[in-house]
ROKOL-993862 format. One record per residue (C-alpha): residue in three letters; x negated, y negated, z negated. Coordinates in pm, whole numbers, plus 50000, padded with zeros to 5 digits. Layout:
<recs>
ALAXYZ;...
</recs>
This chain:
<recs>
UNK609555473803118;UNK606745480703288;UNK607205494103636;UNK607035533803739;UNK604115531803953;UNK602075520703743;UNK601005551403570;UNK597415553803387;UNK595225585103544;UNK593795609003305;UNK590465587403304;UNK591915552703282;UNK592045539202928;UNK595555528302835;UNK595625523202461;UNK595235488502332;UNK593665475601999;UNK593715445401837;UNK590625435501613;UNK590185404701418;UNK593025397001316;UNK592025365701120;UNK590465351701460;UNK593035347101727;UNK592835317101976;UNK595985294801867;UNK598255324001797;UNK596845346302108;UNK594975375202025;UNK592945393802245;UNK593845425302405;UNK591145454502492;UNK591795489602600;UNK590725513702439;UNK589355541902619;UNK591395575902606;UNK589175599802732;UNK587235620102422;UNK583685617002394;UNK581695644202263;UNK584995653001992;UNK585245613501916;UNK588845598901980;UNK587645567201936;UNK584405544901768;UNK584645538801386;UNK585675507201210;UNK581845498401175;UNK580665468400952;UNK579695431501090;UNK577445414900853;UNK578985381100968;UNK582175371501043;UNK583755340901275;UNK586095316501218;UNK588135292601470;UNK584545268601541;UNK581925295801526;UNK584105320601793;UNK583085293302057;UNK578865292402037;UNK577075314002249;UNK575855348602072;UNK573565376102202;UNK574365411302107;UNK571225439502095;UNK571535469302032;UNK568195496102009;UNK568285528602073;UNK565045544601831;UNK563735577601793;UNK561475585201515;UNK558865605601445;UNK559935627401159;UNK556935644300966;UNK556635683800980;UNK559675688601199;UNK560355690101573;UNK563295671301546;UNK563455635401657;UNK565895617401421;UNK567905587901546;UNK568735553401434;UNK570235524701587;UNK569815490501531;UNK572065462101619;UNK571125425301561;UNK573595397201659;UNK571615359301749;UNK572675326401809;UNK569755309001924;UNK566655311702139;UNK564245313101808;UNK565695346101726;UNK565625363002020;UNK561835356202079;UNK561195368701763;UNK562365407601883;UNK559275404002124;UNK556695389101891;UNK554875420601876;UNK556015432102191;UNK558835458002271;UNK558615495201976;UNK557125524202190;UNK559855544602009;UNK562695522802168;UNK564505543902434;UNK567425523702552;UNK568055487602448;UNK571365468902509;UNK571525431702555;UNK574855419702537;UNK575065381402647;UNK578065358702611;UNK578005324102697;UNK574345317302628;UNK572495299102925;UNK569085295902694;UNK569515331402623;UNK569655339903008;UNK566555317203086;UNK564395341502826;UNK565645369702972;UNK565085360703344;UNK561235354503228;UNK560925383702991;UNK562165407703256;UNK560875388803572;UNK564085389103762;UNK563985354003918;UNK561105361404147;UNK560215357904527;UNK558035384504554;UNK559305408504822;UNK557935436704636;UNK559275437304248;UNK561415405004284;UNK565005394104264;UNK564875359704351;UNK568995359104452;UNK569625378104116;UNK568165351003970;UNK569895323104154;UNK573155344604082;UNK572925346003695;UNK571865306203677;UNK575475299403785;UNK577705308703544;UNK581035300103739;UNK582055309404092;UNK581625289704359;UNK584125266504541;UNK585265258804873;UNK587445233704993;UNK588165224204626;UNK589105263204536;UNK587695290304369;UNK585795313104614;UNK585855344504475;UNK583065372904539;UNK581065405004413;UNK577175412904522;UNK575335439704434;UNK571065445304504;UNK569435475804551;UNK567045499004380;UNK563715486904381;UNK560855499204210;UNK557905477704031;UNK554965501203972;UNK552675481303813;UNK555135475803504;UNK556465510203582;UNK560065508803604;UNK562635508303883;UNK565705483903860;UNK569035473804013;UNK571645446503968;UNK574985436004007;UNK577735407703987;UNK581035407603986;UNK583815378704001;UNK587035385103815;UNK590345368803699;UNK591565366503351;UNK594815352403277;UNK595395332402946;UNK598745323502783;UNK599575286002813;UNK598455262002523;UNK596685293102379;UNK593635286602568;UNK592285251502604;UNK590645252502955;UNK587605224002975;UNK587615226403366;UNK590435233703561;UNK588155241203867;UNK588045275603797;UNK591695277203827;UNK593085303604058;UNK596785305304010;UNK599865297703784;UNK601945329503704;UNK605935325003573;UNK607125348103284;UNK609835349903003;UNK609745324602679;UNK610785337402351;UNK614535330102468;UNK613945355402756;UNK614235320903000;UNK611335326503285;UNK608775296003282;UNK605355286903426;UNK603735314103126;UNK599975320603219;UNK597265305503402;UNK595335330203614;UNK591265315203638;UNK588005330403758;UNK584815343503558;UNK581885357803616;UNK579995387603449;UNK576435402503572;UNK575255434103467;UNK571225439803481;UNK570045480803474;UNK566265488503412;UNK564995524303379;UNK561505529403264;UNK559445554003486;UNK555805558903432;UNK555295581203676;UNK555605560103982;UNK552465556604173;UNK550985522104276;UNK550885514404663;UNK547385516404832;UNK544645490204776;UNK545805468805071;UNK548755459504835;UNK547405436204593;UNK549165434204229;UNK551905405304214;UNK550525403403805;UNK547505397603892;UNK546015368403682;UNK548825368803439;UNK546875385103133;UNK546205364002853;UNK542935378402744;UNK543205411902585;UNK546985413302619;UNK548555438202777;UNK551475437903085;UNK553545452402813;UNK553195423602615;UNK554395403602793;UNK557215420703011;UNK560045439402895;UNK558545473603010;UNK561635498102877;UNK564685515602955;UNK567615482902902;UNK570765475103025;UNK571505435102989;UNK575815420803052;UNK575955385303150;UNK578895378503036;UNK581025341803087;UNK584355329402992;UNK585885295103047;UNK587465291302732;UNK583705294602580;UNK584985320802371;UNK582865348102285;UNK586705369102206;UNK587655360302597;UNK584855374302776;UNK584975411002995;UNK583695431202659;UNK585455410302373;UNK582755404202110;UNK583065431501821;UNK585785452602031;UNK585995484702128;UNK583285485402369;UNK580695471002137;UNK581495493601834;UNK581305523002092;UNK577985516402186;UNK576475510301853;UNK577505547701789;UNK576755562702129;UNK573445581002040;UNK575075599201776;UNK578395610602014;UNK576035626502255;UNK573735645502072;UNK576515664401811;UNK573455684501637;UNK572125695002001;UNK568225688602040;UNK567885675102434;UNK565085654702542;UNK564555617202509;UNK564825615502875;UNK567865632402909;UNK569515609902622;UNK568645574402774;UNK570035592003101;UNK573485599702954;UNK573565569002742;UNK572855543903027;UNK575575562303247;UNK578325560502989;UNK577125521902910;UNK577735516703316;UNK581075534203313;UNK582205514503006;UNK581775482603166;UNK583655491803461;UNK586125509503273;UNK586485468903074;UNK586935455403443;UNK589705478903547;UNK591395471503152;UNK591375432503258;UNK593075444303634;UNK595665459903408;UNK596455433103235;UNK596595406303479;UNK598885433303710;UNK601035434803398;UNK601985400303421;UNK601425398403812;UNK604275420903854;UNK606745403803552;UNK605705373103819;UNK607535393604089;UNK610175402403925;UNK611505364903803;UNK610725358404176;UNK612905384604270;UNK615785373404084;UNK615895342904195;UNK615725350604588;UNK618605377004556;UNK620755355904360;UNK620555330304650;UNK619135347304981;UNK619465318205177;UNK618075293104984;UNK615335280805257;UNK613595260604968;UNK612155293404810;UNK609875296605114;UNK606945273305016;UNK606745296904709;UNK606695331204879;UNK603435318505126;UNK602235301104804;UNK602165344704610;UNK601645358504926;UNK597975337404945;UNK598215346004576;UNK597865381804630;UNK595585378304927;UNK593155368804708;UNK594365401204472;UNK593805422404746;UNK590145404104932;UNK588725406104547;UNK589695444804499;UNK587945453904789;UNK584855433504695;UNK584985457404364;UNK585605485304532;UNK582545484304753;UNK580395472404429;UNK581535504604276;UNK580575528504605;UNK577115509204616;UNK576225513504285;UNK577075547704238;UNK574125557904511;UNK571965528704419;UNK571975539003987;UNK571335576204143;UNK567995561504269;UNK566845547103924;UNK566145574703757;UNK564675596004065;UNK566835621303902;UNK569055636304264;UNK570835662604101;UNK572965637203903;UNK574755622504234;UNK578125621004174;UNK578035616803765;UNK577395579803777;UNK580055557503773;UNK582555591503841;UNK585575580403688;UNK585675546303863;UNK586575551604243;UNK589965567904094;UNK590525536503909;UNK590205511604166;UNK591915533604424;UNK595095532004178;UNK594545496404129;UNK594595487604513;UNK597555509104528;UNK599015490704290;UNK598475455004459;UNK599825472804712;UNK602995480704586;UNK603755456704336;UNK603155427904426;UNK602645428404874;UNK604955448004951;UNK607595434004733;UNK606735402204791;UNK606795407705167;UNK610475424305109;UNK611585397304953;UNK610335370305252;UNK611935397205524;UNK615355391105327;UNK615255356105286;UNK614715355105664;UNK617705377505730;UNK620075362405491;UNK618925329205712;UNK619195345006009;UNK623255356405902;UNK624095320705802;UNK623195307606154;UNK624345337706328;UNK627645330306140;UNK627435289406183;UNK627155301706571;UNK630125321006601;UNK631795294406458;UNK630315268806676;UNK631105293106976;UNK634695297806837;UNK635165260406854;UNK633655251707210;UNK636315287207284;UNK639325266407161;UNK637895233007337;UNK637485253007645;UNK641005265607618;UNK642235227307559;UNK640545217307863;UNK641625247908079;UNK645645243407988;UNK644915203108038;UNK642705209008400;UNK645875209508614;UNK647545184108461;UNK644925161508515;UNK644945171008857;UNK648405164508888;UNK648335130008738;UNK645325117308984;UNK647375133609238;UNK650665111609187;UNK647725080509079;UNK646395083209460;UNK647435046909637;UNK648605059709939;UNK651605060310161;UNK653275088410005;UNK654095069709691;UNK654735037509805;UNK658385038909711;UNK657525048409357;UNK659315082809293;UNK661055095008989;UNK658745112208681;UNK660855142308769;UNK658165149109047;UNK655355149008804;UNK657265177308594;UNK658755200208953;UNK655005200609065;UNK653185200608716;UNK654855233008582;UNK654635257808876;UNK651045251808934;UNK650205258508508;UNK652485291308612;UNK650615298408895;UNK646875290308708;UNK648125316008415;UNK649215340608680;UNK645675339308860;UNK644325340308552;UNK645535373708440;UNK645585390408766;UNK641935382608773;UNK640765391008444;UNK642605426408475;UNK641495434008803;UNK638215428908697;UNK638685448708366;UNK639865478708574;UNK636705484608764;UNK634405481708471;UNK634775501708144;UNK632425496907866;UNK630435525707624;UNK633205512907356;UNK636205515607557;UNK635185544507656;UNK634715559607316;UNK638125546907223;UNK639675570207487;UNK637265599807392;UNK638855599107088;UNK642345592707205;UNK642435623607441;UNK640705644307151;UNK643435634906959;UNK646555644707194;UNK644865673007302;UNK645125688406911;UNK648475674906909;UNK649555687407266;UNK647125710807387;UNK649635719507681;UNK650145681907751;UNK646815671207705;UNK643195681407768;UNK639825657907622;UNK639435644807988;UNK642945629807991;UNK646495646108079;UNK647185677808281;UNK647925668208610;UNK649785696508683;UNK652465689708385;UNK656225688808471;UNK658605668508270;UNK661905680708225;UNK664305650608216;UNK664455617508417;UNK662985601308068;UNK660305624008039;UNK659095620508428;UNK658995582208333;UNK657025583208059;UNK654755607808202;UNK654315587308492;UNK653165558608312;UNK650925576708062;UNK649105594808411;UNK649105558508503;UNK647965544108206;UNK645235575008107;UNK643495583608411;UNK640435603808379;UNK638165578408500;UNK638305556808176;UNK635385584308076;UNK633565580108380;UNK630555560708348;UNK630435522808474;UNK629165514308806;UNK627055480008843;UNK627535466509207;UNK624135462309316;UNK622615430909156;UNK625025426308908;UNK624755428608523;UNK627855435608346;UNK628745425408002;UNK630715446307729;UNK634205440607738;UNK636285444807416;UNK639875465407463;UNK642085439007448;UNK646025439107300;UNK647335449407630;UNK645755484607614;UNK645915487007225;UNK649885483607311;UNK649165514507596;UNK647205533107332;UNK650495527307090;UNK653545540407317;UNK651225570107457;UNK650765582007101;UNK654035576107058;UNK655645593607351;UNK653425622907347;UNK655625640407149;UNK658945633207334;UNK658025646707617;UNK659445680807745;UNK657975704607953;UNK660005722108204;UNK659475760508081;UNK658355748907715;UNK660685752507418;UNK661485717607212;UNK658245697607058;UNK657035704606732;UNK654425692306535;UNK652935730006497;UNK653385743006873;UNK649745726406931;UNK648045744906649;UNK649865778506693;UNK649065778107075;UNK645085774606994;UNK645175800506733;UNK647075823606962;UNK644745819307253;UNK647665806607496;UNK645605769607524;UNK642315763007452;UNK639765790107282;UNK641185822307273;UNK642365851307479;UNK643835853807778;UNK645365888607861;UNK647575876008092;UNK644465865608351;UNK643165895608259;UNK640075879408101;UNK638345898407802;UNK636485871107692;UNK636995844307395;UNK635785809707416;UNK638655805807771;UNK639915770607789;UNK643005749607957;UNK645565779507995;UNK648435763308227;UNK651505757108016;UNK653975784208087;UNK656345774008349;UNK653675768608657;UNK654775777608987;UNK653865810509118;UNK651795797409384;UNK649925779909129;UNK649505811708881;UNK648565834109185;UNK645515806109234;UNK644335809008847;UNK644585848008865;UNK642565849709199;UNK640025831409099;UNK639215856708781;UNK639435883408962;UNK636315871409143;UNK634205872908824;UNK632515909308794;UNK634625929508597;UNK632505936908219;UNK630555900408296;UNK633605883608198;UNK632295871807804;UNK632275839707743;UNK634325826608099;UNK634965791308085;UNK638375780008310;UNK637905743408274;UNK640355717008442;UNK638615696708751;UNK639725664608721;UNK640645650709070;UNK639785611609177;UNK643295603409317;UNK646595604709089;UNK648175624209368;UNK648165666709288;UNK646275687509507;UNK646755721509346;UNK645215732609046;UNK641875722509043;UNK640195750608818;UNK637115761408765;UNK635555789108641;UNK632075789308478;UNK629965819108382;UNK627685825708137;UNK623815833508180;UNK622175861808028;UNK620955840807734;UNK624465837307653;UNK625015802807766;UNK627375787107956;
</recs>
């Protein structure tokens, strides 16, 4: 399935075709895209006639495509009619026949399609003077870029790049010109594509058999494909007289420049495959793209008279996106199967996580999609240059923007893409490897530590009788008469009583001056607790100091839970200066405190307070007696009051809560707080309250 992200933009072509059905390579038929986007109320280019067809020996010699654009003269009418001619060669004898008479005036636009053909790229180089060192008209690294038909290498790999040359003009032939290559990868099927030279290969990709079982499936390698634009302009003017002509002393007699130079509007692919398959190129011979062009003329005009200018204008730029658009069809592809890579990948990490061995593989795809990602941005800046530099060729500034239009939205999608699919996951899948290996020795650790715990244990229950026995081992006086084993024993077990003793007195004397962020959470939540289930017992900073038990039990129980509780488990730690204290877990000692406090909370009775019942805490909240509600008996309007004494307080003690709300301003009252003030010694030293008043913003 293919993934969600990958979703085709409106100007991306997604359909796919397959042609020539009686050619395939071994079973593997090629794959273009066909483009979606309607041109001039054409869906797509008719099934037009080949005059020859190709078997499994002829697919692999080199071929030349041309295709002319001619408008002719058509007697008594303003009307230029149209024709097209394509012409398919195979050898260098052909092709020099086209220019035997020179190029047809009435030839607006002519196409060279070249695949695999390094005689044909020789003639062309010549006819068009591109391999030249002037600095004026030349291109002398054009030149040197189209004689090498495969990428370079560097330290035995595939070096992978994209150049593009600027506008220049040539007046004397009068045309202006630009050029560009590009290096790409196409993946092929394995043992469908017989590879000659393996140095061209970039990668090995994994994907499902027939018996969905995931095996090494393609083999990713690198091509090359140049694309040459001329525009003819006659009206550029020649420099000044200083400039002498580069053509000078090239005429053969009466012959014009014409004659011999390619003077017109062309557009010339180099195009290159490894297989030396003209089907396995960028624009598959007789797909889409070919049978497109051959009809392009006829697309535009759609019985509209324009000028021949304008026509050659439209038909170069949709020539220029087409071959772009055939680049970003073969980056769909090869993320297609890219991504199906990732996924096998993906199963096999999460089904083992830990499995260290996987790790030569992720740095292998992660310098696998480098390369994805150092390549896209080589296209992506061919694409930005040539949009301003084929703006230039036809002096023509009001078309910025229409060349190559569609493409930045491609390649932005595709970089996304590389992005997505295949960095980031591949990335996700290294972090988790990592963690899973970083549990396992975590893990192997604590077990490690637990077993140095239980050594340390051994040796700490062993240290004093090992003392002990070099004690009585000492020759000295003392044991000179040899006494009785029982001495060993009477001395032996009071000091392991003693050790344990000093042991635990330590430890808990420690523990009592140092309370960690957990422990004290744990009695946060235990006083929340009591305090819902006895709001007159309990408030959420620890018992009510001012609580009297009824019976002898009661005051016992109480004692010890004051004892046990105190408020200052919730006050914050203090270091002794120069001292870093560690976290200490609540141990089974106070777990067993935690257990008979919950337990006795409800067994307590209050002096004053009728018998305990699961439903005096709630009923006292909602009536206001304890916690939020209202408290007529202080005389206190307000809601929101808090920690109302339990009834059966001394009077002294109720005279001391009544004073102190009589000193709030009588109508200011809303929204008094009477909160208990928790004192720093267990002794009781009156009430403690305190009252807190709202501001005039309403808070407290």
């Amino acid at each position: 399935m293919e993934p969600l992200s990958r979703q085709h933009t409106n100007n991306t072509s997604a359909g796919t075709r397959d042609f020539e059905d009686d050619i395939s390579i071994s079973g593997c038929k090629p794959r273009l895209s066909i483009p979606t986007k309607v041109v001039a109320g054409r869906d797509k280019s008719p099934g037009l006639q080949w005059h020859k067809s190709y078997n499994a020996e002829t697919k692999l010699k080199s071929r030349v495509l041309m295709i002319d654009y001619v408008h002719i003269e058509a007697e008594g009418s303003h009307e230029r009619p149209r024709k097209v001619v394509a012409q398919e060669m195979h050898n260098v004898a052909t092709l020099k026949l086209v220019y035997k008479d020179g190029r047809d005036t009435n030839s607006t636009l002519r196409v060279f399609h070249v695949q695999n053909c390094s005689w044909a790229t020789k003639f062309l180089i010549h006819k068009f003077r591109i391999k030249d060192n002037d600095d004026i008209v030349g291109l002398q690294e054009f030149g040197d870029w189209l004689l090498q038909k495969k990428p370079q290498r560097r330290a035995g790999k595939p070096l992978l790049v994209s150049k593009s040359w600027k506008t220049t003009a040539d007046p004397w032939r009068g045309v202006t010109k630009c050029s560009f290559g590009v290096d790409y990868m196409k993946h092929y099927a394995c043992g469908d594509a017989e590879i000659g030279d393996k140095e061209t290969l970039v990668s090995g990709l994994m994907g499902y058999d027939a018996n969905d079982n995931p095996v090494h499936r393609y083999n990713v390698f690198s091509q090359r494909f140049s694309v040459y634009v001329q525009y003819a302009a006659s009206d550029l003017q020649t420099p000044g007289p200083d400039i002498e002509s580069p053509y000078k002393g090239l005429e053969h007699g009466s012959r014009p420049l014409q004659k011999l130079y390619d003077n017109g509007s062309t557009i010339i692919v180099f195009d290159n495959s490894d297989t030396h398959s003209i089907y396995d190129t960028l624009i598959s011979a007789r797909g889409e793209w070919e049978s497109r062009w051959r009809r392009l003329p006829f697309y535009l005009t759609n019985g509209r008279p324009e000028a021949e200018g304008q026509i050659t204008s439209e038909c170069m730029k949709i020539i220029t996106q087409d071959i772009f658009k055939a680049l970003v069809n073969c980056w769909d592809q090869l993320l297609d199967v890219s991504w199906e890579h990732v996924s096998i990948l993906e199963e096999k990490i999460y089904e083992q996580p830990a499995d260290e061995s996987r790790a030569p593989e992720l740095w292998l795809n992660s310098a696998y999609w480098l390369k994805y990602e150092k390549l896209m941005f080589y296209h992506i800046d061919i694409v930005n240059e040539m949009r301003k530099y084929l703006v230039e060729i036809d002096g023509d500034l009001t078309d910025e923007g229409l060349w190559l239009k569609e493409s930045p939205e491609d390649f932005d999608r595709l970089s996304n893409l590389i992005q997505e699919d295949l960095v980031k996951r591949t990335n996700n899948l290294s972090e988790l490897m990592y963690r899973s290996v970083g549990i396992r020795d975590s893990r192997q650790s604590l077990q490690l530590g637990t077993s140095m715990w239980r050594l340390s244990w051994i040796t700490f229950i062993f240290l004093p009788l090992t003392f002990i026995t070099g004690f009585f081992g000492m020759n000295v006086d003392t044991f000179t008469n040899h006494p009785s084993v029982k001495w060993y024993f009477i001395s032996g077990v009071p000091l392991m009583v003693l050790v344990f003793i000093s042991w635990y007195l330590l430890k808990h004397w420690l523990t009592r001056h140092r309370q960690s962020p957990h422990q004290r959470g744990i009695y946060e939540a235990l006083y929340a607790e009591l305090h819902n289930s006895r709001p007159e017992l309990w408030s959420r900073a620890g018992p009510r100091n001012y609580v009297q038990p009824k019976d002898r039990v009661s005051k016992i129980k109480w004692w010890l839970m004051l004892r046990w509780m105190s408020p200052k488990r919730l006050l914050p730690p203090r270091t002794p200066a120069g001292q870093v204290m560690d976290d200490e877990p609540v141990g089974a000692y106070n777990r067993l405190k935690r257990y008979l406090v919950r337990k006795w909370t409800p067994e307590i009775d209050v002096m004053g307070a009728p018998a305990p019942d699961p439903e005096v805490g709630p009923s006292l909240v909602d009536n206001g007696v304890v916690g939020y509600g209202k408290m007529a008996e202080l005389g206190l309007e307000a809601e929101n009051i808090m920690a109302r004494p339990t009834p059966g307080l001394n009077p002294s003690e109720e005279a001391d809560v009544v004073r102190l709300a009589d000193t709030v301003e009588d109508g200011k009252s809303s929204g008094v707080l009477v909160e208990e003030q928790m004192e720093g010694s267990l002794k009781r030293k009156g009430m403690g309250l305190q009252l807190k008043v709202p501001d005039a913003r309403g808070g407290r």
